[in-house]
C-alpha atoms as a printed R data frame, in Angstrom:
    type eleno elety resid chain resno       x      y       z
1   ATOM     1    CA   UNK     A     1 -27.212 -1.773 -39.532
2   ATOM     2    CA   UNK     A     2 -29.451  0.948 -39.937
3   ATOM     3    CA   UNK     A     3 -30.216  2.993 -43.012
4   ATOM     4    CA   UNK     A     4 -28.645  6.477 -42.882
5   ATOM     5    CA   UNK     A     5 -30.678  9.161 -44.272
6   ATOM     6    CA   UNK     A     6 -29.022 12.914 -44.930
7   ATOM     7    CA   UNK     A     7 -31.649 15.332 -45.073
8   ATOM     8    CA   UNK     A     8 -30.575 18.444 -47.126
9   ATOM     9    CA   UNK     A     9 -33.015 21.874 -46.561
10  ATOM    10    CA   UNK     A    10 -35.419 21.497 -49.288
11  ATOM    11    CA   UNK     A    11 -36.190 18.214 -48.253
12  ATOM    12    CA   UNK     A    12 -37.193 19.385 -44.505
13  ATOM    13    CA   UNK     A    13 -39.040 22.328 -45.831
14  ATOM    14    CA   UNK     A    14 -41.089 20.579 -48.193
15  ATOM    15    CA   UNK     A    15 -41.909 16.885 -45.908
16  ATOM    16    CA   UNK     A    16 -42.072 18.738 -42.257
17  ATOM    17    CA   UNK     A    17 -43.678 15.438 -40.838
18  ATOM    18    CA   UNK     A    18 -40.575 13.675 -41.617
19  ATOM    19    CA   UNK     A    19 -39.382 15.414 -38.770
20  ATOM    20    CA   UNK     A    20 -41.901 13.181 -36.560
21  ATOM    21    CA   UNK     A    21 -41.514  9.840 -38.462
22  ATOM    22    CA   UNK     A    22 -40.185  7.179 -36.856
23  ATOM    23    CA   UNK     A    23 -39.173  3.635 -38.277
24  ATOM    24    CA   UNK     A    24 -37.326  1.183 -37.506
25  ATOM    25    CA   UNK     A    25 -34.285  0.984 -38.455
26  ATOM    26    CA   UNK     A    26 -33.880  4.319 -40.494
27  ATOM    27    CA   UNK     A    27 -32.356  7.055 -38.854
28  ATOM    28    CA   UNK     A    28 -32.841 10.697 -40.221
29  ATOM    29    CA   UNK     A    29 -29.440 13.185 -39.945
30  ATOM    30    CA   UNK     A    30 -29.667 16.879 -40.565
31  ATOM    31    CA   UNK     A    31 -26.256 18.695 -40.328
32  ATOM    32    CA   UNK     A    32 -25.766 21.790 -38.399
33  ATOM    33    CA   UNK     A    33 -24.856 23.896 -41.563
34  ATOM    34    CA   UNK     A    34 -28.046 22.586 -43.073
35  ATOM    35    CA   UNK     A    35 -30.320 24.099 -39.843
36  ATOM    36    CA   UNK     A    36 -28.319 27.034 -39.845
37  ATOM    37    CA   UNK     A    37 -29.622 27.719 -43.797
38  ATOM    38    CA   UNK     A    38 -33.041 26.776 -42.486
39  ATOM    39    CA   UNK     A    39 -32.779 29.394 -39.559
40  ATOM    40    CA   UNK     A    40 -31.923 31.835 -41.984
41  ATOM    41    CA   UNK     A    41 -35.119 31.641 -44.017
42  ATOM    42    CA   UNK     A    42 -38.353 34.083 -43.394
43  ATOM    43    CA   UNK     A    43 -38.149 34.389 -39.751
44  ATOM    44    CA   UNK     A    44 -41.617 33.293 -38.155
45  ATOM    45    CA   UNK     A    45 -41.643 30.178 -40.231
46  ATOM    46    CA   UNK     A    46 -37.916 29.303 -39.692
47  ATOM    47    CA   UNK     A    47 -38.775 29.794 -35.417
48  ATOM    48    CA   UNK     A    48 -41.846 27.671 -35.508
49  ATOM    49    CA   UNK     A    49 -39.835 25.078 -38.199
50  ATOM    50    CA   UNK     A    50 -36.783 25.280 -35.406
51  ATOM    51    CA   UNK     A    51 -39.073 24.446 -32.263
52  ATOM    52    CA   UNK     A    52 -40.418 21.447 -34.179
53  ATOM    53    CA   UNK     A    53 -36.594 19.875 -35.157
54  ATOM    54    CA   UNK     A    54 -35.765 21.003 -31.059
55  ATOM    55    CA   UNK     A    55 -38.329 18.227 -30.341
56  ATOM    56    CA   UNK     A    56 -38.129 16.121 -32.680
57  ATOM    57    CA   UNK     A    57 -33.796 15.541 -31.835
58  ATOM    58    CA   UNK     A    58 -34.823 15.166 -28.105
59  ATOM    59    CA   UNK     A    59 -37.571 13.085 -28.730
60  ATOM    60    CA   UNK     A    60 -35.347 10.509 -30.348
61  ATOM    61    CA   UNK     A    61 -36.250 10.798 -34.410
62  ATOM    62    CA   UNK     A    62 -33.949 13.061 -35.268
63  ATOM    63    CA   UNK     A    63 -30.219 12.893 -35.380
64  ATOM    64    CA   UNK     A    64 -28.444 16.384 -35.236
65  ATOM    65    CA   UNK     A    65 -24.684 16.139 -36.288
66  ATOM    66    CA   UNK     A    66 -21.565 18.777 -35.989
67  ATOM    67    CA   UNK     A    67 -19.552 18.381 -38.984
68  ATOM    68    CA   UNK     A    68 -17.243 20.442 -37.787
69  ATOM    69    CA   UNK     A    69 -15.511 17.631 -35.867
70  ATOM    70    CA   UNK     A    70 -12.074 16.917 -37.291
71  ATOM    71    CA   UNK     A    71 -13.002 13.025 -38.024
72  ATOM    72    CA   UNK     A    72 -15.621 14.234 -40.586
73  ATOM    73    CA   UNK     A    73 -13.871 17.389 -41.374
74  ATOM    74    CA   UNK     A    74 -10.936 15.233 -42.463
75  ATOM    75    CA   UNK     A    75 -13.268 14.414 -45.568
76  ATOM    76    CA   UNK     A    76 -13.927 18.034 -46.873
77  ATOM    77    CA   UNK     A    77 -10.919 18.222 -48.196
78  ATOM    78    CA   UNK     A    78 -11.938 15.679 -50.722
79  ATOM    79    CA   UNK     A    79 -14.511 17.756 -52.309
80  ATOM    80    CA   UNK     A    80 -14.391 20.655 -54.925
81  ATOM    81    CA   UNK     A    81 -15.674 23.565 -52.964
82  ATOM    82    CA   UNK     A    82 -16.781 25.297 -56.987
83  ATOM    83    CA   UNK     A    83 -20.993 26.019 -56.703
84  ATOM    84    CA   UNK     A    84 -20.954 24.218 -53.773
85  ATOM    85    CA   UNK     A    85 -22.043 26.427 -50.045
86  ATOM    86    CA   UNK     A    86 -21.198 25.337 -46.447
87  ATOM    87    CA   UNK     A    87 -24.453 23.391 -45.854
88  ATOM    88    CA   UNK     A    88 -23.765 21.335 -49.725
89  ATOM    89    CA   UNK     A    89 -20.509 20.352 -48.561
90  ATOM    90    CA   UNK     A    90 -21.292 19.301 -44.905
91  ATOM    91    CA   UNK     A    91 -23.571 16.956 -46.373
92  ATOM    92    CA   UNK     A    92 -21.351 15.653 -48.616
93  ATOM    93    CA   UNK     A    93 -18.631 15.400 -46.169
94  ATOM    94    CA   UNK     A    94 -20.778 13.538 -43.598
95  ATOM    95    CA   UNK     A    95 -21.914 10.996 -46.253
96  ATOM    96    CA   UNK     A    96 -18.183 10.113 -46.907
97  ATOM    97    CA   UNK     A    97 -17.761 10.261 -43.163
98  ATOM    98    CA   UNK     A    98 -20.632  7.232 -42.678
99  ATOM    99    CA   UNK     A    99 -19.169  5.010 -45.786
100 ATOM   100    CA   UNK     A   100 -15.831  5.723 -44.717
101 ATOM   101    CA   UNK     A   101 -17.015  3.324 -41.319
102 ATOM   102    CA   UNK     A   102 -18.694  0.905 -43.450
103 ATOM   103    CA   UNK     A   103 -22.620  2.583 -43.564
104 ATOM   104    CA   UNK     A   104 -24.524  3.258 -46.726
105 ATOM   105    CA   UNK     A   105 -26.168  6.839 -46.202
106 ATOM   106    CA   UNK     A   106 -28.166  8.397 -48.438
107 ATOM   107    CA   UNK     A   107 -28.913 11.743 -49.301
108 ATOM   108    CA   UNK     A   108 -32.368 13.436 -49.772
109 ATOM   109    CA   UNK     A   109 -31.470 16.756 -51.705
110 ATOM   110    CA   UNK     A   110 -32.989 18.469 -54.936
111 ATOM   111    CA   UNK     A   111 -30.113 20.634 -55.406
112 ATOM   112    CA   UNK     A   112 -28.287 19.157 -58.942
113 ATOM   113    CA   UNK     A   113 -24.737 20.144 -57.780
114 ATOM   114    CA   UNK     A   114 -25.302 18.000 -54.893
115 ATOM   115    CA   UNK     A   115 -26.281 15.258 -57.034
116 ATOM   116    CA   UNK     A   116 -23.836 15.388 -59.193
117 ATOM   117    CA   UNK     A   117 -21.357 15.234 -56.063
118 ATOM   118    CA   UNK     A   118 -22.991 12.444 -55.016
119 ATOM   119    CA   UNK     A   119 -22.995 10.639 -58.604
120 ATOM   120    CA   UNK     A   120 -19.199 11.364 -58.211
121 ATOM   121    CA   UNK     A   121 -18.690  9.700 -54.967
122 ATOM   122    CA   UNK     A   122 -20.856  6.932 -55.411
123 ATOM   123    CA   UNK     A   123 -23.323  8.292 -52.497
124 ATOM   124    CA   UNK     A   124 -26.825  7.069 -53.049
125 ATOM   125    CA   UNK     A   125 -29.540  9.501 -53.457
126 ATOM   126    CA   UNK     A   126 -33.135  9.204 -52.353
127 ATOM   127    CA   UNK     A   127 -36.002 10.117 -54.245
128 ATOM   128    CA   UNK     A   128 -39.602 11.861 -53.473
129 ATOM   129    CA   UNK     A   129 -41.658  8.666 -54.040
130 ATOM   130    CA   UNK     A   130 -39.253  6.484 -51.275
131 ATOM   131    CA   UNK     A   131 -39.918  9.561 -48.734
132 ATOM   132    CA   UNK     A   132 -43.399  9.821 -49.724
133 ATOM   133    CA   UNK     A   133 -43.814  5.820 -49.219
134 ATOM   134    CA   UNK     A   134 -41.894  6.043 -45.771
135 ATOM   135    CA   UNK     A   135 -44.451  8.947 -45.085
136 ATOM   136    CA   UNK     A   136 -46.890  6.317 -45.568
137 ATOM   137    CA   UNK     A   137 -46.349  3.559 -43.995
138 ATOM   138    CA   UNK     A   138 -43.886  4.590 -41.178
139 ATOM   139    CA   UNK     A   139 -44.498  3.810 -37.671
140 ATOM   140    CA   UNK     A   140 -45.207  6.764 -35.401
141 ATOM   141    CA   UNK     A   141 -45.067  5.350 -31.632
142 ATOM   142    CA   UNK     A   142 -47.445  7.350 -29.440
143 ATOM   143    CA   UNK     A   143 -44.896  9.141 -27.761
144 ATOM   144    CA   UNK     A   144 -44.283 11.251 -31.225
145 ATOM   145    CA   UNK     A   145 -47.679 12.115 -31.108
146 ATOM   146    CA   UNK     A   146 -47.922 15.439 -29.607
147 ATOM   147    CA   UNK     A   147 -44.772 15.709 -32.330
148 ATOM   148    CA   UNK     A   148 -46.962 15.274 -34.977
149 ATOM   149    CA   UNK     A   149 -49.733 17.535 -34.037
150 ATOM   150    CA   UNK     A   150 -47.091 20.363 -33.789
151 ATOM   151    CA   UNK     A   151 -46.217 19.972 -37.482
152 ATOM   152    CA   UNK     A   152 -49.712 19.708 -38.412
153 ATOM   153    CA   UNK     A   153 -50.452 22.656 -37.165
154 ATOM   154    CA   UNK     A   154 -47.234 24.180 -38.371
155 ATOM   155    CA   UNK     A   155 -48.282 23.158 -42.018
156 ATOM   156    CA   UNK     A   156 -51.372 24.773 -41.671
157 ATOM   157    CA   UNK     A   157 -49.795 27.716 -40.316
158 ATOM   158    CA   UNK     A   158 -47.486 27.796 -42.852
159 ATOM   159    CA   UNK     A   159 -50.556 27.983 -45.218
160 ATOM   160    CA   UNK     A   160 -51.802 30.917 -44.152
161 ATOM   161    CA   UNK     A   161 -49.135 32.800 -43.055
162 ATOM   162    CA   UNK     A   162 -48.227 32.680 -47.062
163 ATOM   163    CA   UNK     A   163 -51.950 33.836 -48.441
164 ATOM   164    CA   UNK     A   164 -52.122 36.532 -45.642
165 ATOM   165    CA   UNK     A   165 -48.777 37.968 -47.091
166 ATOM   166    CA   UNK     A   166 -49.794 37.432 -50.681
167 ATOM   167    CA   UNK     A   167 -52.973 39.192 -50.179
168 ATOM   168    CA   UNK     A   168 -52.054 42.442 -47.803
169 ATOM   169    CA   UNK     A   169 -49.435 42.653 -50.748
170 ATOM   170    CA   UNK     A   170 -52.154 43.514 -53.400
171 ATOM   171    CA   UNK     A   171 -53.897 45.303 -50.613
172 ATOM   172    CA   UNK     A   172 -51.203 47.415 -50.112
173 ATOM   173    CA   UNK     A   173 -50.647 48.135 -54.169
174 ATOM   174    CA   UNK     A   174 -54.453 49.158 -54.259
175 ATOM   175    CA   UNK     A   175 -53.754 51.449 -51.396
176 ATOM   176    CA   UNK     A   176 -50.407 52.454 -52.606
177 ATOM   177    CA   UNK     A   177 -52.655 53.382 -56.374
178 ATOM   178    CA   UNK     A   178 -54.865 55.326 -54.123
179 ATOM   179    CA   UNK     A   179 -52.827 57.465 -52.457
180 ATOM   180    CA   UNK     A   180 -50.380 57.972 -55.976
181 ATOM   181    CA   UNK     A   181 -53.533 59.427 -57.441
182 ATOM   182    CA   UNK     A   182 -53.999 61.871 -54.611
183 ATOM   183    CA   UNK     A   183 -50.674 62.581 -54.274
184 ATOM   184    CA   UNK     A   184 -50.860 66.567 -54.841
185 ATOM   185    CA   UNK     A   185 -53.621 66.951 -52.242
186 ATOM   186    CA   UNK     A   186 -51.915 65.099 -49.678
187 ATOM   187    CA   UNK     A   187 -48.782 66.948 -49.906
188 ATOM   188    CA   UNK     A   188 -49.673 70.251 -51.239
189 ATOM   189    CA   UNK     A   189 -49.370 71.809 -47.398
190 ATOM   190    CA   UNK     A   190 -46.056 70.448 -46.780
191 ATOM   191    CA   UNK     A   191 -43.793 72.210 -49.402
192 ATOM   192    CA   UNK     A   192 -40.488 70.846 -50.389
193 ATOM   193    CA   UNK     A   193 -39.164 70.505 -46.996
194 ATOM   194    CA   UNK     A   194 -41.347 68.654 -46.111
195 ATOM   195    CA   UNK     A   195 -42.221 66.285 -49.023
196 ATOM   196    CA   UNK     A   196 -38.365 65.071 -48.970
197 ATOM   197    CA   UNK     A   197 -38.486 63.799 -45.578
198 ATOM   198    CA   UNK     A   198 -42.109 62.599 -45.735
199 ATOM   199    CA   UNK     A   199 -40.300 60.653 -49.268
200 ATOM   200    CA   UNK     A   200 -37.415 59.538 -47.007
201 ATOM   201    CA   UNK     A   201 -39.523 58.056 -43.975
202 ATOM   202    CA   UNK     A   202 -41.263 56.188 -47.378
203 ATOM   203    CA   UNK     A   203 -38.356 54.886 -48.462
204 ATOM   204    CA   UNK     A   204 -37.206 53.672 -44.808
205 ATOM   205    CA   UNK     A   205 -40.260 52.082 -44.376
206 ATOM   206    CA   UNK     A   206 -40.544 49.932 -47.921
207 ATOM   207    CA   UNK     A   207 -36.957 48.624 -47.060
208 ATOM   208    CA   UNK     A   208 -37.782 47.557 -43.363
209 ATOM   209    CA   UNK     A   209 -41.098 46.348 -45.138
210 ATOM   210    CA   UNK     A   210 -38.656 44.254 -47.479
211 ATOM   211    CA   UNK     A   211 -36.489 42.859 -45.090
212 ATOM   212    CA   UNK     A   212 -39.291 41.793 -42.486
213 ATOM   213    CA   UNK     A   213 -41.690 40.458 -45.136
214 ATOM   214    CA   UNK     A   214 -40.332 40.036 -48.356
215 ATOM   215    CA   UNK     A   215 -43.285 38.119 -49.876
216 ATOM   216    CA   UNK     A   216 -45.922 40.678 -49.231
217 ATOM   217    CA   UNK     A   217 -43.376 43.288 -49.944
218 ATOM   218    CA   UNK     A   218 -42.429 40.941 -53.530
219 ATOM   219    CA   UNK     A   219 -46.412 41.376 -54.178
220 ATOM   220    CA   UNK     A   220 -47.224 45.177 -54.074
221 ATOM   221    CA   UNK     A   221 -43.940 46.007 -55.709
222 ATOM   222    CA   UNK     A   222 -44.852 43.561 -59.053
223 ATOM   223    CA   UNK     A   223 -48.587 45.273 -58.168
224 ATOM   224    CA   UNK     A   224 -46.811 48.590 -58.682
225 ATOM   225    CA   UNK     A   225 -45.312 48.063 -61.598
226 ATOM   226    CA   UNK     A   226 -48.525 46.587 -63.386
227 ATOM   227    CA   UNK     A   227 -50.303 49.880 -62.135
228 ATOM   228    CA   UNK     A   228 -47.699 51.805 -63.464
229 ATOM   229    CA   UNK     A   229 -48.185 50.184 -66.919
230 ATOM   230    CA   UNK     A   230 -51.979 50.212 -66.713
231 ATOM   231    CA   UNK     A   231 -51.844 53.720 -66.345
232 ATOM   232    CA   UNK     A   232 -49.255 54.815 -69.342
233 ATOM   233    CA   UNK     A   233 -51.926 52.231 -71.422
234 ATOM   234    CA   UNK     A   234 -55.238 53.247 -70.177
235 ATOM   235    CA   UNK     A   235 -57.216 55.363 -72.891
236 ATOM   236    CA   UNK     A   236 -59.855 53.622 -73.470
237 ATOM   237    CA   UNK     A   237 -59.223 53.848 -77.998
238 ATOM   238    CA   UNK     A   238 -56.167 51.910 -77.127
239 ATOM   239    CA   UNK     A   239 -53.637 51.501 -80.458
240 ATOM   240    CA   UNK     A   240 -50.209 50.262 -79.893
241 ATOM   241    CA   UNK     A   241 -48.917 52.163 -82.358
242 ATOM   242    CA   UNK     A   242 -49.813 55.472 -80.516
243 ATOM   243    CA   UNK     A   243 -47.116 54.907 -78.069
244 ATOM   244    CA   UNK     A   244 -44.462 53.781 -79.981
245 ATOM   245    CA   UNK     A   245 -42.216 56.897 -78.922
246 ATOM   246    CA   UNK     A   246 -39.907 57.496 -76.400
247 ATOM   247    CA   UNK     A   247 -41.087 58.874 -73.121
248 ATOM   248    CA   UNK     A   248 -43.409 55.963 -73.172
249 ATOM   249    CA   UNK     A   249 -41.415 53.342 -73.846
250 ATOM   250    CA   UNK     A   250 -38.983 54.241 -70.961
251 ATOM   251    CA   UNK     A   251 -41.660 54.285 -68.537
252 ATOM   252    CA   UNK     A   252 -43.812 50.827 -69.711
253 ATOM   253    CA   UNK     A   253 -39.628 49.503 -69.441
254 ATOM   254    CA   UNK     A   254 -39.553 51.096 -65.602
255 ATOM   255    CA   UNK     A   255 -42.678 49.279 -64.914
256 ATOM   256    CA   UNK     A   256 -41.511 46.199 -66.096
257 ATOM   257    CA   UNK     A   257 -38.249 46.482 -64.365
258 ATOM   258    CA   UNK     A   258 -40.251 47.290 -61.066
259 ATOM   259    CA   UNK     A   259 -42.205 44.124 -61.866
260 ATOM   260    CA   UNK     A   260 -39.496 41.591 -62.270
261 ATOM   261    CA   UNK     A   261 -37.663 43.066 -59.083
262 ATOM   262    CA   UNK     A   262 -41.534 42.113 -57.273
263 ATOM   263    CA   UNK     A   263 -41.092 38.812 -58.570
264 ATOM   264    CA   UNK     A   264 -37.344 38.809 -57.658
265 ATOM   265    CA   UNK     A   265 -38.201 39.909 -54.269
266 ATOM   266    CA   UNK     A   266 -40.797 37.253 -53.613
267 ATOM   267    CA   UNK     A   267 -38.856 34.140 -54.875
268 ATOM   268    CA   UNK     A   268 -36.546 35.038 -52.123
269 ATOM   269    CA   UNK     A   269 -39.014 35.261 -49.559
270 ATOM   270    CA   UNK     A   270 -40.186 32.380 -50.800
271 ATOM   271    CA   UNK     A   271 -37.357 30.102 -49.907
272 ATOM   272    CA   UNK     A   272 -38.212 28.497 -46.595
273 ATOM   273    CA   UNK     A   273 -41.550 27.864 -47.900
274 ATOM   274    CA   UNK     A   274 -42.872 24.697 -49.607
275 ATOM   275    CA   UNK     A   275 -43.812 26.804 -53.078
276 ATOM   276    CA   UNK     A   276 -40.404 27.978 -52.948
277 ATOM   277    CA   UNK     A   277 -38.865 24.380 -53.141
278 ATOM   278    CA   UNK     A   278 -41.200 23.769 -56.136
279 ATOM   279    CA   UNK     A   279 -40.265 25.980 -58.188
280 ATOM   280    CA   UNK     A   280 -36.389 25.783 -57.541
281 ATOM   281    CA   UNK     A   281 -37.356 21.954 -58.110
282 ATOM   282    CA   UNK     A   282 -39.378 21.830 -61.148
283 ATOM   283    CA   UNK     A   283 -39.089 25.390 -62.976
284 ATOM   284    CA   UNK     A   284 -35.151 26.326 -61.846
285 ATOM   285    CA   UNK     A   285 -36.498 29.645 -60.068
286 ATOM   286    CA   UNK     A   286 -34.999 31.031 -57.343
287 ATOM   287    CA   UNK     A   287 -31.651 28.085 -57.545
């Protein structure tokens, strides 16, 4: 009988070359709730990541699985639906599906409601070291090869599609800080009229900016926001004490309101990225 392994999102995104491991006896499942989430993550990584799991279920070691089907589906009833999403419970469903017939899945997930599902159904979970260890000393037959190079490069992608973001984000403040100190000159020929729409197409452009790269977009708005600060705090005979009223205090509060949406704003694009399952792992950000 072979081992059953569940793999939940965080899992995938964080151990890619699981997708091209393949040992004996141990097949890897991925529900199709669970790629959906992963399709839904930023979108260049989330194409390149859905190529690679396209190969890797025709090449054999991968198992793709429809929980939809009324024979699993039959189980979700079975499960409190409270904190849980469609991808938890289609996990959790298929797990009871497999020991329902006898198997003994596991589950590779980092998300506590899950586990505490599982703890509740008596559905083992597997932990980072046994993936890691598989990782290691799993057999990869030659015809996974070309497999593997794909997620290499992927990885590496990956890599530096997340520092080119980070960095045209604080390229983009320092720009932004230029222009916000030139302001007047820039717009002192287009009157009122004209400022408002140049302020709309702005404002139409930072939201498409958001929605198509939220990371870089996360960066220059927490870049803003420290500007913003910097500037209220700059004299150079700085004493707290001197600003202790309240015009200032509203606008140090604005910046720091501008920063933590930044920060908001990048957690989220961070999400289908390894960082992003580290610190929903290990600090609780972005759960």
């Amino acid at each position: 009988m072979s081992r059953i392994i569940i793999l939940d999102s965080s899992f995938v995104i964080r151990y890619p070359k699981l997708m091209g491991l393949k040992v004996d006896d141990i097949l890897f499942v991925i529900t199709l709730d669970v790629l959906s989430e992963l399709n839904s993550t930023e979108r260049y990584i989330s194409s390149k990541r859905s190529e690679i799991i396209d190969q890797a279920i025709s090449e054999g070691s991968l198992q793709l699985v429809n929980t939809s089907l009324s024979k699993i589906q039959k189980f979700e009833s079975q499960i409190p639906r409270a904190k849980l999403s469609t991808s938890d419970v289609s996990l959790i469903a298929l797990a009871l599906f497999y020991k329902d017939r006898g198997d003994d899945p596991e589950i590779a997930t980092y998300d506590k409601v899950i586990v505490d599902m599982c703890i509740r159904f008596g559905i083992k979970l597997i932990k980072d070291d046994e993936i890691q260890l598989l990782l290691e000393l799993g057999r990869i037959e030659e015809k996974h090869t070309g497999l593997n190079q794909k997620i290499n490069e992927f990885e590496t992608r990956e890599n530096g599609n997340l520092w080119k973001q980070l960095l045209f984000g604080i390229f983009s403040a320092f720009i932004g800080g230029i222009i916000s100190t030139n302001l007047n000159a820039i717009v002192k020929d287009l009157h009122i009229y004209g400022s408002i729409i140049g302020f709309l197409i702005i404002a139409f452009g930072l939201f498409y900016w958001r929605e198509r790269e939220r990371i870089s977009y996360g960066v220059f708005e927490f870049s803003i926001g420290f500007l913003a600060i910097i500037i209220v705090l700059l004299p150079v005979n700085f004493e707290i004490n001197q600003y202790t009223n309240i015009d200032t205090d509203i606008k140090i509060i604005g910046g720091l309101y501008i920063m933590v949406r930044g920060l908001d704003n990048l957690v989220k694009g961070l999400q289908g990225f390894k960082l992003g399952v580290y610190l929903s792992r290990r600090w609780k950000i972005g759960v």
